[in-house]
C-alpha positions, 0 to 999 in steps of 0.5 A: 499474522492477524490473516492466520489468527487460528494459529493454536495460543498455546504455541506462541509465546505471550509477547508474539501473541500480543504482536500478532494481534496488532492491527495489520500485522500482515503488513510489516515485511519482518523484525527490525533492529532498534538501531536499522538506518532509517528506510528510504521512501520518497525523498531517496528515490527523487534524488536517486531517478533524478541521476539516472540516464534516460530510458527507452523501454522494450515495446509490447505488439501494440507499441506501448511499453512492457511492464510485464513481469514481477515487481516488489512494493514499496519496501520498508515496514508496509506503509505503518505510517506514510509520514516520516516517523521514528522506531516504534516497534519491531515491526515499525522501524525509523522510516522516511515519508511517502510523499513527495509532494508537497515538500514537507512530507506531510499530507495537507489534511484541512483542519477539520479533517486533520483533527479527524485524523487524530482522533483515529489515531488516538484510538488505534491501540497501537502505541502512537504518540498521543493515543488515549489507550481504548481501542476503538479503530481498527485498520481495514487490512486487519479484517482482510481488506484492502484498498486503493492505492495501498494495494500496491504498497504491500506484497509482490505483484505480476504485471500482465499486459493484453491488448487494452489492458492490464492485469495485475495479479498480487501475492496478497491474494487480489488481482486488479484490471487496468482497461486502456481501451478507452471505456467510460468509468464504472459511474453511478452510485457503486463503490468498490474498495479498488474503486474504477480504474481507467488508464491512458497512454502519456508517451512512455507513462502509464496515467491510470485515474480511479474513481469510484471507491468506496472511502472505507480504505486507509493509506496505512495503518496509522488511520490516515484516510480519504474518502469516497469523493476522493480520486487517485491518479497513478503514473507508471513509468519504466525508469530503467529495464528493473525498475518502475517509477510509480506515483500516485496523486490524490485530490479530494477538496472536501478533506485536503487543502491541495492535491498530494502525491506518494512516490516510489520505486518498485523494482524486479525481485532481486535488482536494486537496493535491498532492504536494510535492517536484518530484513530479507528483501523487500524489493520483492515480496514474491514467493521464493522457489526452486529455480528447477520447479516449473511454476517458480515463476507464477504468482500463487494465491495467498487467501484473505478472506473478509470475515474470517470467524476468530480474526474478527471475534479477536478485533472484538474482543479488543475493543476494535470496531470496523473503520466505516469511512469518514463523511466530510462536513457540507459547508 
């Protein structure tokens, strides 16, 4: 994995040297066979909670709902792409869109930022319809850094509930902090790749609004971006005893004719449907471990550090340059 770059060449084979220097590679969950079903996202799952009886979730001490335990991401190839898109590679399989909202799957881009949009893409090295063939982008993730909302895309995470907030610690190797408790958003000039999150209780629905980021983040890999006047605002909801509804809408008039919304389900490690294609499940992305071992259920760090010396000297040597964020045009 481009985390673990210091792995000596010599004991790779030329064809997953070149694998493992891809943008991201971290992200993808394993191989996938040319012919796997296309994964399930967004469309599946509105039509799966649309059938499921309603839910009256057990109670934390303060009366809201208890979301503690371990959940999985989103599953399928870590967000290569959010829109529909075929089998690319190995590690890119046929996959439905993120998003729910609007009908169409695709990200309400306006023109300018839709050509913006291309023209990351078309330098990405990735093997994207369209691209120019130098590499001239970099996804964040690649030098270890990660952002909103992706982070709850990738990886397995523990949700951990105290009396005005939450805490959310990740097998990705970040943890997040959820305040409820009514306190006013970091404001100011300071920008945060997380950005500011503050959450409110909506009956049985956890509403989180993040503001603040630092627009230096992408949603995938495949250079879709936002930028730092955009906001997120998540729900979470518990659908059954196994699973959580999460969303997340995402508004930013400078770049989007419309607000837009990704939705998906994160289910307990071990519940639910499992990923298809040969993959081991990723309704988890949880360490496994022994049963009998006493810590088999914690989360455990799994370290990124932002400027790791041949991780970032090997994007370089690619023709790679660090994604500095995009600055919409003032009218």
């Amino acid at each position: 994995m481009i985390r673990k770059i210091g792995v000596p060449v010599g004991a790779l084979t030329a064809t997953l040297w070149i694998l493992l220097l891809a943008p991201d590679f971290a992200a993808a969950q394993g191989f996938w066979a040319k012919d796997s079903p296309k994964v399930p996202m967004a469309p599946t799952w509105m039509r799966e909670k649309a059938q499921l009886p309603p839910y009256n979730p057990p109670r934390t001490p303060e009366g809201v709902p208890d979301m503690q335990g371990f959940w999985g991401g989103a599953g399928g190839d870590g967000a290569a792409d959010l829109e529909d898109h075929e089998y690319m590679d190995a590690t890119t399989p046929s996959h439905e869109t993120f998003i729910s909202d609007p009908p169409d799957g695709r990200v309400p881009y306006t023109d300018w930022a839709r050509a913006r949009h291309q023209e990351i893409r078309r330098g990405l090295g990735r093997g994207w319809p369209g691209e120019s063939g130098p590499r001239t982008h970099g996804a964040p993730r690649s030098l270890c850094l990660n952002s909103m909302p992706r982070i709850n895309v990738d990886g397995g995470q523990e949700i951990i509930q105290k009396p005005g907030m939450l805490i959310i610690v990740s097998s990705m190797g970040w943890h997040r902090v959820i305040y409820t408790d009514g306190r006013p958003a970091v404001g100011g000039k300071a920008r945060f790749w997380f950005g500011s999150s503050r959450g409110r209780w909506d009956g049985d629905t956890l509403v989180v609004e993040v503001t603040g980021n630092n627009g230096r983040g992408w949603f995938d890999t495949a250079g879709n971006f936002y930028t730092a006047n955009t906001k997120f605002t998540e729900r979470w909801r518990l659908a059954d005893a196994n699973t959580i509804d999460y969303s997340v809408t995402v508004e930013d008039p400078t770049i989007y004719t419309r607000p837009w919304t990704m939705n998906f389900p994160k289910r307990r490690p071990g519940t639910g449907r499992r990923n298809i294609g040969g993959l081991p499940g990723a309704t988890s992305g949880l360490p496994s471990r022994v049963e009998k071992d006493v810590h088999a259920q914690e989360v455990w760090e799994e370290a990124c550090f932002e400027g790791n010396h041949e991780n970032t000297i090997t994007q370089k040597e690619l023709g790679f340059k660090w994604f500095g964020g995009v600055t919409p045009p003032t009218k």
